[in-house]
N, C-alpha and C positions, 0 to 999 in steps of 0.2 A: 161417577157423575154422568147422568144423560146427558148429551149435546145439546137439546132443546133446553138446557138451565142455564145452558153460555151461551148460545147462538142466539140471532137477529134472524132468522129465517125469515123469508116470504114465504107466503103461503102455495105459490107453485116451486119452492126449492127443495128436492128432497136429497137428500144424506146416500151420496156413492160408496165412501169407504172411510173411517176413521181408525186412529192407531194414536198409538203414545212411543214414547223412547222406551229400546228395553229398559228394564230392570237391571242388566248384569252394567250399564254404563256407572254403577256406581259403585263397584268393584276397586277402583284406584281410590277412590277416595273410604272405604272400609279397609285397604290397606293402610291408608297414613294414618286413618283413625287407631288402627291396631298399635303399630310402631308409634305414636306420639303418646298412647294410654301407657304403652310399658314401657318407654323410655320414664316418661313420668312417676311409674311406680318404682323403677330400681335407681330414680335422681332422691326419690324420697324416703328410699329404705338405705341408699348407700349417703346422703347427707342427716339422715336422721330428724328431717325439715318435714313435718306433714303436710305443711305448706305448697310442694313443689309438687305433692300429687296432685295437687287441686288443678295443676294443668291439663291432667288426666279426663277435666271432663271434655277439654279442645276434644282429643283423643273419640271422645264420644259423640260429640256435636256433630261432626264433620260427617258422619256418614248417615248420622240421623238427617241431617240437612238434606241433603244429597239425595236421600232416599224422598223427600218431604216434596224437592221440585222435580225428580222423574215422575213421583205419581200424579202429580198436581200438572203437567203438564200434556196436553191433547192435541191431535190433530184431525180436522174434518176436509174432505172434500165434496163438494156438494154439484148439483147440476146447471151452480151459480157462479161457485165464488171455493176461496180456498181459505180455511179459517186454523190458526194454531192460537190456543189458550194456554198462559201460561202464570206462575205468583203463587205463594206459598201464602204469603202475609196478605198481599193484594191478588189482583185479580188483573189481568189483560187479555184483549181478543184480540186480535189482529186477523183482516179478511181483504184481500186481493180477489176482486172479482175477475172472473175467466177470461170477460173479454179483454183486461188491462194485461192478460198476461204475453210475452211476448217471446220466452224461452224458458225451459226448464231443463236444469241438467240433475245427474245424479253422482255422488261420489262415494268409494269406499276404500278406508284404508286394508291395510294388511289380515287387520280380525275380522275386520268388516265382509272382506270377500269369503274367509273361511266359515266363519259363523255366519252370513247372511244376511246382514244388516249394512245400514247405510244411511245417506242424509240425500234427501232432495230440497232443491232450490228453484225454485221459479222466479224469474225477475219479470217486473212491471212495468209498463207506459209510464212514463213519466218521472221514474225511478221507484226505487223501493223492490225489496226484497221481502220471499217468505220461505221458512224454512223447515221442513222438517226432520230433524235431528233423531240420529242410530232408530231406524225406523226397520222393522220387519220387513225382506224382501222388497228393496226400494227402485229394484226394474219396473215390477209390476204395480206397484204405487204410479211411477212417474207415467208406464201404458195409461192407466186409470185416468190419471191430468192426461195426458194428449190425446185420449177420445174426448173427453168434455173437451177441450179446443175445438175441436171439429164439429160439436155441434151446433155451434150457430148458424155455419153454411152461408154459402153465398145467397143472396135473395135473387128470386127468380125458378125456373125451371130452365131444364134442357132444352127445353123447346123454346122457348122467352129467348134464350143466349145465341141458339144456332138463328133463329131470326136476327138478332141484333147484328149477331155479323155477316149474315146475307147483306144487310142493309149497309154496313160499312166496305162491304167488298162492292155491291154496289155505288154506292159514293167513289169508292178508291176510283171504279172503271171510270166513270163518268168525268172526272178531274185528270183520268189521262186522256 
């Protein structure tokens, strides 16, 4: 799915870097799907109940599920705002503009470090959190957010600021 079919863009906001959750995050759960299908099918070849397979579709469900909201799930950075879409059935966006952001840290466990993947978090002015969950190489993501931080800049020039505090070390002297 294009970002411009989920996103709210303005018309000066362009698209830094987007990414999704891998795909192998849903590995644990195509394991319980495995072990719940064939426990299912040797409860109903050793009860002789065809009935108890029929748990066997759980066994199925679960990784189809699984597979249904890593795909269905995006994440955008923009030279705005930070946007993660996520709903299999529904639909939600969720967008933290850059300048409400206040910190972003990044985390990974044990696979995460070996395999390369990870979760970044950004928190917001005034609360709220955004997340982007087992994301490909989540250093370089969170670099990505902290140059957009910086680019809103202080207003003024170098030259605006060295005057200003000319003027204020002036002031200082003249009050001593």
């Amino acid at each position: 799915m294009n970002v411009d079919e989920w996103m709210a863009r303005g018309p000066d906001e362009t698209v830094v870097w987007t990414g999704r959750p891998r795909i192998q995050t849903i590995l644990p759960a195509v394991v319980v799907g495995v072990v719940v299908l064939a426990g299912a099918i040797a409860a109903a070849v050793v009860s002789d109940v065809l009935l108890v397979g029929v748990v066997g579709i759980v066994g199925v469900a679960v990784p189809l599920w699984s597979y249904a909201r890593v795909t269905n799930t995006r994440f955008a950075v923009t030279n705005r705002a930070l946007y993660r879409k996520t709903g299999v059935l529904s639909q939600s966006v969720q967008r933290v503009s850059l300048a409400r952001v206040q910190n972003s840290t990044f985390t990974q466990g044990i696979t995460g470090s070996i395999f390369g993947y990870g979760t970044i978090s950004a928190e917001a002015a005034g609360g709220g959190r955004i997340q982007f969950e087992d994301i490909d190489d989540p250093r370089a993501v969170r670099e990505i957010i902290d140059r957009r931080l910086g680019d809103e800049g202080i207003p003024g020039s170098v030259e605006q600021w060295s005057a200003v505090l000319d003027e204020i070390r002036s002031l200082r002297t003249a009050l001593e």
